[in-house]
One Martini backbone bead per residue (centre of mass of N, CA, C, O) as a GRO file, in nm:
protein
  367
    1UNK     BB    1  16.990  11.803   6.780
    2UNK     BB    2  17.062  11.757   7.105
    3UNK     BB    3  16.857  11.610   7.357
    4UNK     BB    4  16.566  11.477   7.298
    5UNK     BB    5  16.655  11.229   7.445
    6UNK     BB    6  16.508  10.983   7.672
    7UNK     BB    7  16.635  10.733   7.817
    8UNK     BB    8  16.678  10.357   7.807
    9UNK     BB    9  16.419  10.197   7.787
   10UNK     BB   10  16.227  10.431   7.829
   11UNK     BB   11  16.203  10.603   7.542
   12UNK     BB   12  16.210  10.960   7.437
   13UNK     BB   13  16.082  11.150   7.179
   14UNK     BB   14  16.120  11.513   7.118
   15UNK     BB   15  15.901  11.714   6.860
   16UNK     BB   16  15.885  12.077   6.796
   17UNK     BB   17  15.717  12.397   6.771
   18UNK     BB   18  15.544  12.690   6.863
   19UNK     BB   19  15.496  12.734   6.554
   20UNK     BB   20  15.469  12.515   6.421
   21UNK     BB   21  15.246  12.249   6.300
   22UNK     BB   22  15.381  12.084   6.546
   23UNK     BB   23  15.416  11.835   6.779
   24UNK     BB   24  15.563  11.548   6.993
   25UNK     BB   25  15.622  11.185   7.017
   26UNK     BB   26  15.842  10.906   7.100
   27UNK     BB   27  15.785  10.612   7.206
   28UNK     BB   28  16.019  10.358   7.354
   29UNK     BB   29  15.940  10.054   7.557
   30UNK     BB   30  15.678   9.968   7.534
   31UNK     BB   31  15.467   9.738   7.631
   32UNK     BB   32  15.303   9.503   7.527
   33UNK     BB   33  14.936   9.522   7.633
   34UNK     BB   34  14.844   9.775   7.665
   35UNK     BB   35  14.594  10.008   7.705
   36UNK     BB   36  14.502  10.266   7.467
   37UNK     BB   37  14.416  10.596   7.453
   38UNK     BB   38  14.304  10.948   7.314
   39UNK     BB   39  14.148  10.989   7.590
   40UNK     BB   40  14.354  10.935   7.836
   41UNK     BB   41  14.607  11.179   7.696
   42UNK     BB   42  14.419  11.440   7.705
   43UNK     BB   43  14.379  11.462   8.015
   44UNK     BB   44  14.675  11.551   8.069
   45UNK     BB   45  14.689  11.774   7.834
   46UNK     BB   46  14.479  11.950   7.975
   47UNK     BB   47  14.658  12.070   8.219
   48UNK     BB   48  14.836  12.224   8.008
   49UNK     BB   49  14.677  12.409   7.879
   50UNK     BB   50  14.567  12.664   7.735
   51UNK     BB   51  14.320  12.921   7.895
   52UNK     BB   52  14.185  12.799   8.156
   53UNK     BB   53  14.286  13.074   8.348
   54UNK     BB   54  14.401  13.389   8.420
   55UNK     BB   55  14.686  13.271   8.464
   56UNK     BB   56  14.686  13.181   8.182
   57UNK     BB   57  14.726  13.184   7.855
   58UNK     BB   58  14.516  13.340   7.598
   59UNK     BB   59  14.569  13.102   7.449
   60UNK     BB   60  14.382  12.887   7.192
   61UNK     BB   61  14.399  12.532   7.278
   62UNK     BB   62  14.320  12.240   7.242
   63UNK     BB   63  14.541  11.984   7.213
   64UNK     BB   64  14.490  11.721   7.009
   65UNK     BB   65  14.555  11.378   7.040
   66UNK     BB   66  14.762  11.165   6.823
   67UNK     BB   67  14.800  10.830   6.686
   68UNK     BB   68  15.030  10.696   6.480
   69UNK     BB   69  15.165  10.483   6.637
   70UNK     BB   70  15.170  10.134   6.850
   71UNK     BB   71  14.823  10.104   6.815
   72UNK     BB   72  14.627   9.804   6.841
   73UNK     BB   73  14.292   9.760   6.918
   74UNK     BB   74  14.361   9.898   7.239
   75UNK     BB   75  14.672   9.827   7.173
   76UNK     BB   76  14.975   9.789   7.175
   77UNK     BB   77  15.261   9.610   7.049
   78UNK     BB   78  15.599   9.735   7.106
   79UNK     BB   79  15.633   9.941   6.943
   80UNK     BB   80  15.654  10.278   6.834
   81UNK     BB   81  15.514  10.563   6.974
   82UNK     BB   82  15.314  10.801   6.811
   83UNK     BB   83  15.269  11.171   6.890
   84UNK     BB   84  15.024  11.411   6.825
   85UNK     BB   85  15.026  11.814   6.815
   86UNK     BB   86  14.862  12.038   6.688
   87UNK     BB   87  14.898  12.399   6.597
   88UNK     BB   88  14.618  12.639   6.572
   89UNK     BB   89  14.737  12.924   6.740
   90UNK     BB   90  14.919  13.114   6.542
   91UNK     BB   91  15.138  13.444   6.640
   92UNK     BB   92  15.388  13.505   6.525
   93UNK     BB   93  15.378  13.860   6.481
   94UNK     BB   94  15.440  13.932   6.784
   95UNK     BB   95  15.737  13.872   6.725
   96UNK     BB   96  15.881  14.062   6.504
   97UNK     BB   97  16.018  14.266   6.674
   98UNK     BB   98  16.238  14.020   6.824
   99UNK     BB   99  16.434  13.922   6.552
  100UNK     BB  100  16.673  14.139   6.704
  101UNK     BB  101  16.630  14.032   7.033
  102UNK     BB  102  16.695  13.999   7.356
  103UNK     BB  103  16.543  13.807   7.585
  104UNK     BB  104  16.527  13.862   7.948
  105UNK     BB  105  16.527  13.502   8.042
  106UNK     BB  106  16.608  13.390   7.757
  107UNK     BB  107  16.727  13.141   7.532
  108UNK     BB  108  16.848  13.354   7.262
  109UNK     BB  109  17.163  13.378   7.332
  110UNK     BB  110  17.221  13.059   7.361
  111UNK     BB  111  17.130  12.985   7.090
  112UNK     BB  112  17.266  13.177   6.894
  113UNK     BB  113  17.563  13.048   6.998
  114UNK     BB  114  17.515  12.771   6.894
  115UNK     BB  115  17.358  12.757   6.645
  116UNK     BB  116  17.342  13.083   6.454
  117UNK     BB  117  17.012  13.069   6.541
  118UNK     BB  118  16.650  13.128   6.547
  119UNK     BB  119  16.294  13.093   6.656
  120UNK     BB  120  16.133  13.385   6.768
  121UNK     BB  121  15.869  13.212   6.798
  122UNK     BB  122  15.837  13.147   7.115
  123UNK     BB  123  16.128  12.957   7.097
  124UNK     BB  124  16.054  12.716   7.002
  125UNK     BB  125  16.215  12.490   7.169
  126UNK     BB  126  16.208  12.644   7.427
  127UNK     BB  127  15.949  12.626   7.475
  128UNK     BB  128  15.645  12.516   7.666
  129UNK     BB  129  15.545  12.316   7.443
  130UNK     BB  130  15.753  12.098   7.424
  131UNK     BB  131  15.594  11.937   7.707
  132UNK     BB  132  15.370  11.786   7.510
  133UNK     BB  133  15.552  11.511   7.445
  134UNK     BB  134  15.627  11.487   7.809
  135UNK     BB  135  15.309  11.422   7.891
  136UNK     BB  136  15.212  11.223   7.689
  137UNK     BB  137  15.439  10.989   7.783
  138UNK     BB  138  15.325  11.035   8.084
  139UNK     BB  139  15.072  10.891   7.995
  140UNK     BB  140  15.183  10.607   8.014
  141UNK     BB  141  15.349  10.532   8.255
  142UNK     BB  142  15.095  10.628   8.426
  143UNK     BB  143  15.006  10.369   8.362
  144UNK     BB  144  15.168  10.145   8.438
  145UNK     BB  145  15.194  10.238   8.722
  146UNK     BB  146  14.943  10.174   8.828
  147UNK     BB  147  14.917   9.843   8.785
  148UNK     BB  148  15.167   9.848   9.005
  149UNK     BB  149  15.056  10.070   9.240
  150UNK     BB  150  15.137  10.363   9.145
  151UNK     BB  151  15.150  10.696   9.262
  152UNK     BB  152  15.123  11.069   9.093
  153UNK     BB  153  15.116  11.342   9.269
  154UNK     BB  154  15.067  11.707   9.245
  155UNK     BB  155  15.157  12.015   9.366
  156UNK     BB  156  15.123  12.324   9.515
  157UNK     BB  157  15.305  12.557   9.786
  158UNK     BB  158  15.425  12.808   9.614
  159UNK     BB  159  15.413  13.134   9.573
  160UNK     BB  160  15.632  13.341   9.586
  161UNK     BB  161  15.564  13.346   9.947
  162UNK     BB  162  15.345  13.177   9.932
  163UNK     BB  163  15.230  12.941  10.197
  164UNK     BB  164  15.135  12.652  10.277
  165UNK     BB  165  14.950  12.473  10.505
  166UNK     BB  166  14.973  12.152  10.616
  167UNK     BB  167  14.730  12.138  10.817
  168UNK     BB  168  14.510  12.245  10.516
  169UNK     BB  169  14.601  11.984  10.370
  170UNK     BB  170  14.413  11.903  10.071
  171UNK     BB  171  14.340  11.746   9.776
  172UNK     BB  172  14.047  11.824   9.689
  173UNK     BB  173  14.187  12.144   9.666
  174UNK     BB  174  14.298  12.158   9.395
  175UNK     BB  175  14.069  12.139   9.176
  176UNK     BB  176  13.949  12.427   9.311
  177UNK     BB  177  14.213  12.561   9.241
  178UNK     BB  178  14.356  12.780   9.038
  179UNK     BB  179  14.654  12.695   9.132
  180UNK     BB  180  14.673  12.412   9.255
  181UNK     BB  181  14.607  12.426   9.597
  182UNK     BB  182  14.533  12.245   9.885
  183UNK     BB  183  14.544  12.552  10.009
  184UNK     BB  184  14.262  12.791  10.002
  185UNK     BB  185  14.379  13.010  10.217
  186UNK     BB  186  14.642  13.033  10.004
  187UNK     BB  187  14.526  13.070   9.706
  188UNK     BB  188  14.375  13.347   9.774
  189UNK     BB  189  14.671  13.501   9.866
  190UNK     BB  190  14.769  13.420   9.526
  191UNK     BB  191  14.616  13.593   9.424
  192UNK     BB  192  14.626  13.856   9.482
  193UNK     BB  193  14.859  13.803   9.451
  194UNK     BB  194  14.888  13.822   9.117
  195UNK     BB  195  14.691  14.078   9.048
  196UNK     BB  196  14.936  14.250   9.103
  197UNK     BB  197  15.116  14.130   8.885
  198UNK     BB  198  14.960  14.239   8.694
  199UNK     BB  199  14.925  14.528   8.692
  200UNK     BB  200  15.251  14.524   8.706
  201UNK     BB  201  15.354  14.384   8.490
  202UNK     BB  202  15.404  14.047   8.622
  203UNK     BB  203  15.539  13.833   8.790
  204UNK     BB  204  15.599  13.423   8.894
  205UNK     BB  205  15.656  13.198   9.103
  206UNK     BB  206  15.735  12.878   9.205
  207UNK     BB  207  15.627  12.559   9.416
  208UNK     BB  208  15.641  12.203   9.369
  209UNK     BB  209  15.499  11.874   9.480
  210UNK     BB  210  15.605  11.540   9.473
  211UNK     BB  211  15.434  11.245   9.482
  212UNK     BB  212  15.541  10.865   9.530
  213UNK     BB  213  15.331  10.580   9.555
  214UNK     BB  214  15.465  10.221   9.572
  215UNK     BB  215  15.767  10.206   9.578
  216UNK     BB  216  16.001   9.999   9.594
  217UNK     BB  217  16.256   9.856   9.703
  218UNK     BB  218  16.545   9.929   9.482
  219UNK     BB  219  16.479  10.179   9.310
  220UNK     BB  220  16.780  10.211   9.163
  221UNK     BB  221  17.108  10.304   9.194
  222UNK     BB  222  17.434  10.344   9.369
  223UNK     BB  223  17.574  10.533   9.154
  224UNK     BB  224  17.521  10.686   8.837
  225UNK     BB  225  17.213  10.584   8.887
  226UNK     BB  226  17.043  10.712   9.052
  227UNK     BB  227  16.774  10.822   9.149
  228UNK     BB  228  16.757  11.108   9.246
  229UNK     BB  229  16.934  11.225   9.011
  230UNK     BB  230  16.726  11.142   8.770
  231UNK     BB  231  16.535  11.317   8.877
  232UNK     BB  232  16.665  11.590   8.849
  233UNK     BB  233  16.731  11.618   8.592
  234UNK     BB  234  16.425  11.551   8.496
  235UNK     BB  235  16.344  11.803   8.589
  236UNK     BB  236  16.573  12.041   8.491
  237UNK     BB  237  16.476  11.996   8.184
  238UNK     BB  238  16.244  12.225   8.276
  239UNK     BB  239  16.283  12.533   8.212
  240UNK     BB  240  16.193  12.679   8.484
  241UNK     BB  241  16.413  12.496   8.619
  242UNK     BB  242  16.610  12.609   8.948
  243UNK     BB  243  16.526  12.317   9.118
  244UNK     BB  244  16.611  12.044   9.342
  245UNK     BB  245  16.420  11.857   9.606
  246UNK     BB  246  16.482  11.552   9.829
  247UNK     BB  247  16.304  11.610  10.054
  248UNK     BB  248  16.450  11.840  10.297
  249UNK     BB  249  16.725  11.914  10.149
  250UNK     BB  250  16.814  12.217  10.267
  251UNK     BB  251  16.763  12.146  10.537
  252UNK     BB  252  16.964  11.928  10.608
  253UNK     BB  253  17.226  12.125  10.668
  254UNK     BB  254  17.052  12.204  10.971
  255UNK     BB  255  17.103  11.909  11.042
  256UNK     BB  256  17.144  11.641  11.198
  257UNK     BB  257  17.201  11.294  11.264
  258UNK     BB  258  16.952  11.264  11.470
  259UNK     BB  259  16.727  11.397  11.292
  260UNK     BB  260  16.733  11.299  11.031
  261UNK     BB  261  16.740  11.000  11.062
  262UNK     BB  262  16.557  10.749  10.967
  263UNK     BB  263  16.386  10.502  11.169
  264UNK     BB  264  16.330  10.222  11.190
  265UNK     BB  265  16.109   9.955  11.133
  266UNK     BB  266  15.797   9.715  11.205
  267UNK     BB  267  15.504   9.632  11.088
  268UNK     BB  268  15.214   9.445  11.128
  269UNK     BB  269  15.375   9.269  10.864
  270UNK     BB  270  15.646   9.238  10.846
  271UNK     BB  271  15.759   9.556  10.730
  272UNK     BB  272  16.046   9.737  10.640
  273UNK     BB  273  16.040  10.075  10.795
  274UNK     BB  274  15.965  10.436  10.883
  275UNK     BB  275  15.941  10.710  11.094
  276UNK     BB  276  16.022  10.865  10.885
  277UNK     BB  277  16.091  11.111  10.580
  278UNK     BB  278  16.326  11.279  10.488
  279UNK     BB  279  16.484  11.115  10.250
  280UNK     BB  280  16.251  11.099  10.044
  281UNK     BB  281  16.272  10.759   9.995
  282UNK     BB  282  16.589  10.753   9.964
  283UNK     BB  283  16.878  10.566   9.945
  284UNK     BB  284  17.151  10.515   9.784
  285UNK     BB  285  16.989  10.543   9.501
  286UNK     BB  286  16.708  10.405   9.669
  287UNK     BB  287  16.447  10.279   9.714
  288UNK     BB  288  16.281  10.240  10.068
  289UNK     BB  289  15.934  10.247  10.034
  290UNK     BB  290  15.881  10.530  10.052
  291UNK     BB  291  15.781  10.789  10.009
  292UNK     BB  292  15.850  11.018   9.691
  293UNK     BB  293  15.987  11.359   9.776
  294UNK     BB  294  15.955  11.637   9.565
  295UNK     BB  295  16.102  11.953   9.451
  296UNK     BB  296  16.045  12.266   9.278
  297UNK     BB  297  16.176  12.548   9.112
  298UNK     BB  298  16.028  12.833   8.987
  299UNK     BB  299  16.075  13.092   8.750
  300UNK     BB  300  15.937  13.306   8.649
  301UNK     BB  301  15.797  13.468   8.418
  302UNK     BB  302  15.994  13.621   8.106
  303UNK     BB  303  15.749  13.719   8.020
  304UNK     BB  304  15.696  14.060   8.018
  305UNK     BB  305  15.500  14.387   7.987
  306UNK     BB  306  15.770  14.541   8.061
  307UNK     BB  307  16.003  14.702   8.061
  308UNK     BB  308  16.368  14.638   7.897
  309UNK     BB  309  16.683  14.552   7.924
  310UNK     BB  310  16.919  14.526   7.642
  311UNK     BB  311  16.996  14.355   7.286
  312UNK     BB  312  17.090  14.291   7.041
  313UNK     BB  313  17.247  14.128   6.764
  314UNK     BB  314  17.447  14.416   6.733
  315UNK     BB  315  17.490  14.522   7.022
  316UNK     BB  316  17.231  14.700   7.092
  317UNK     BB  317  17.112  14.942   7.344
  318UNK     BB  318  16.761  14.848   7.472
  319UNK     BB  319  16.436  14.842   7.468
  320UNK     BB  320  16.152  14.636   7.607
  321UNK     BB  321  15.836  14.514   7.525
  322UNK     BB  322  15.646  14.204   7.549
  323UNK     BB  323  15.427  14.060   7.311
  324UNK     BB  324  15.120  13.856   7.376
  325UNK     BB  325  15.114  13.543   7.523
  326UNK     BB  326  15.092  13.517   7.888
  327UNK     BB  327  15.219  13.401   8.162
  328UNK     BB  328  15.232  13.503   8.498
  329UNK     BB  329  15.221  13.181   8.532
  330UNK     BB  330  15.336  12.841   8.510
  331UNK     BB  331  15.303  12.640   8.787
  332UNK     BB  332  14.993  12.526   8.741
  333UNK     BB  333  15.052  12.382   8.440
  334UNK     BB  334  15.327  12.211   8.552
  335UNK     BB  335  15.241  11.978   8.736
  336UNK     BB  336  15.204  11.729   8.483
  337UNK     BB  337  15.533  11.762   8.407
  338UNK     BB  338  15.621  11.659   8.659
  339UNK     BB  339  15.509  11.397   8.691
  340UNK     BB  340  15.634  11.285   8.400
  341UNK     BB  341  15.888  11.296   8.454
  342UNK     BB  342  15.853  11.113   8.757
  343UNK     BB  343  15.737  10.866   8.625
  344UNK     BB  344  15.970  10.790   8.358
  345UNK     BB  345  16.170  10.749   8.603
  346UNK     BB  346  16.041  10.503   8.746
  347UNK     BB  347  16.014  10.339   8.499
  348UNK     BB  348  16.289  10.302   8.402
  349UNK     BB  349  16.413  10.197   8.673
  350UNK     BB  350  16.242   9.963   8.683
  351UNK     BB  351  16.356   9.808   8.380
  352UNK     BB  352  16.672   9.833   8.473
  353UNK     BB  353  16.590   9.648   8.742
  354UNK     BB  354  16.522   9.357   8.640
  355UNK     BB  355  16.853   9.257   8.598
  356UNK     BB  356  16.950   9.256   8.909
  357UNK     BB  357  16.856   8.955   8.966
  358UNK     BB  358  16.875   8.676   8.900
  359UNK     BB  359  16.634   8.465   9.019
  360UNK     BB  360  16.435   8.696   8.869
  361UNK     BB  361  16.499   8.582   8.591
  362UNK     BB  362  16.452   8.307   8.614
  363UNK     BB  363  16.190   8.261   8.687
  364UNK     BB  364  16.063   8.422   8.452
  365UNK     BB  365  16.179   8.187   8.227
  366UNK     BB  366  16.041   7.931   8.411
  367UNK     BB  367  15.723   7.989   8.305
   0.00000   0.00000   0.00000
């Protein structure tokens, strides 16, 4: 199966089924003498596990992660870097009734089409557990990019149709909100809709908001190698996301060259900055030194528990209900796949950016 490995310099492959006996990830292009424990890449895989609020499966899954090798005394090789986690909490059987059946809104029949069988346990790699060996490599990424003084971090802006109001957002209220939204009484009455959409056996969606603070201006290339394309592209490949906007986005095509362009500036340090922020921190598809601002688009959860039309494998046409563990919404514990995955993207193209001039070739090699 290609598909598997990403990235250039840092580059990492994801490994393993959610039925399967684990999951994990190789990770190549760490620098060697990184500190690293499996109790730091543990915090980040805890966000994402389930079972943690009434909104997510109430699968129960440890997510133990595992250091296989890479790491030797509490600090990097520059070997590859392999991470396991085993899968404790298999309910294959729940599947079995669909093992002949397209699940609309899966992956099923396009798997099917493609490989010739499918893994109907789950959807296999299809599976939104496939994202424990990016979220755990993600947790290395944005290690290293702490030391380099950059921070990434995410929110939920809306579910449905509710949306955060920017006046009442605090970050504090993040970890407050159980799903994980900075404006708490945006929050509250996103939880009445989802009590509503599970009552009615129904799912939603929502929009994740990503800030990356601390990126030099300079990262990522001009041509196709762009920034903001390769942030798009590595956010696209998360299971749920049908969408990615980079600053304004879509609004941009609303606005004018007048309102759009952000004024250059100079600030009390000689240091050239922006008074706005529109393009949302990337200029020709390079950093230029301002927060840079995605957001993500996921659609329900596919996988709901009301009657629905589809068709078997022999194309007769069925309904199906789907049993099993599911999310009613996936969008709070999606959080920390975005992060890494945005993580993992500024720090390759970051490694990628190293031999972009000459002087600072020489400089580091005549230390």
């Amino acid at each position: 199966m290609a598909g598997s490995t990403w990235g250039e310099i840092f580059r990492i492959s994801t490994w393993g089924e959610s039925h399967g006996k684990g999951l994990g990830v190789v990770v190549d292009g760490c620098p060697a003498g990184l500190a690293l424990t499996e109790e730091e890449i543990q915090k980040y895989l805890d966000k994402r596990k389930p079972g943690e609020t009434r909104y997510s499966t109430p699968r129960k899954e440890g997510d133990k992660v595992e250091i296989l090798s890479g790491v030797f005394e509490g600090k990097t090789t520059g070997t590859p870097i392999s991470l396991m986690v085993f899968n404790t909490s298999q309910k294959s059987k729940d599947y079995s009734e669909i093992a002949k059946i397209y699940r609309p809104g899966h992956a099923d029949y396009t798997f099917d089409q493609k490989y010739g069988f499918r893994d109907y346990r789950g959807g296999g790699r299809s599976s939104g557990r496939e994202t424990i060996g990016r979220v755990a490599a993600g947790a290395i990424a944005m290690k290293i990019l702490e030391q380099m003084g950059i921070e990434v971090h995410a929110y939920v802006t809306q579910i449905g149709d509710i949306q955060i109001d920017p006046a009442k957002m605090n970050y504090e209220n993040i970890e407050k909100s159980p799903l994980r939204m900075p404006d708490l009484e945006a929050s509250e009455r996103a939880e009445e809709f989802l009590e509503k959409q599970m009552q009615e056996k129904n799912s939603a969606g929502g929009i994740i908001e990503c800030v990356v603070k601390g990126v030099p201006a300079g990262g990522g290339e001009p041509v196709f190698g762009k920034l903001d394309a390769a942030l798009a592209q590595a956010v696209m490949s998360i299971g749920a996301v049908k969408g990615v906007e980079i600053g304004d986005g879509f609004q941009a095509a609303a606005a004018t060259g007048k309102t759009n362009n952000d004024a250059f500036c100079v600030d009390e340090n000689g240091t050239v900055g922006k008074e706005t922020n529109h393009a949302g921190g990337i200029l020709g598809g390079m950093s230029d030194g301002s927060d840079i601002v995605l957001r993500a688009a996921f659609k329900p959860t596919p996988s709901i528990f009301s009657e629905q039309k589809t068709v078997t494998t022999e194309g007769d046409a069925v309904s199906v209900e789907i049993k099993g563990r599911h999310d009613p919404i996936i969008v709070p514990r999606a959080i920390v796949v975005v992060e890494a995955m945005t993580a993992m993207t500024i720090l390759d193209k970051m490694f990628v950016g190293m031999t972009s001039r000459l002087d600072r070739i020489v400089e580091f090699y005549r230390r």
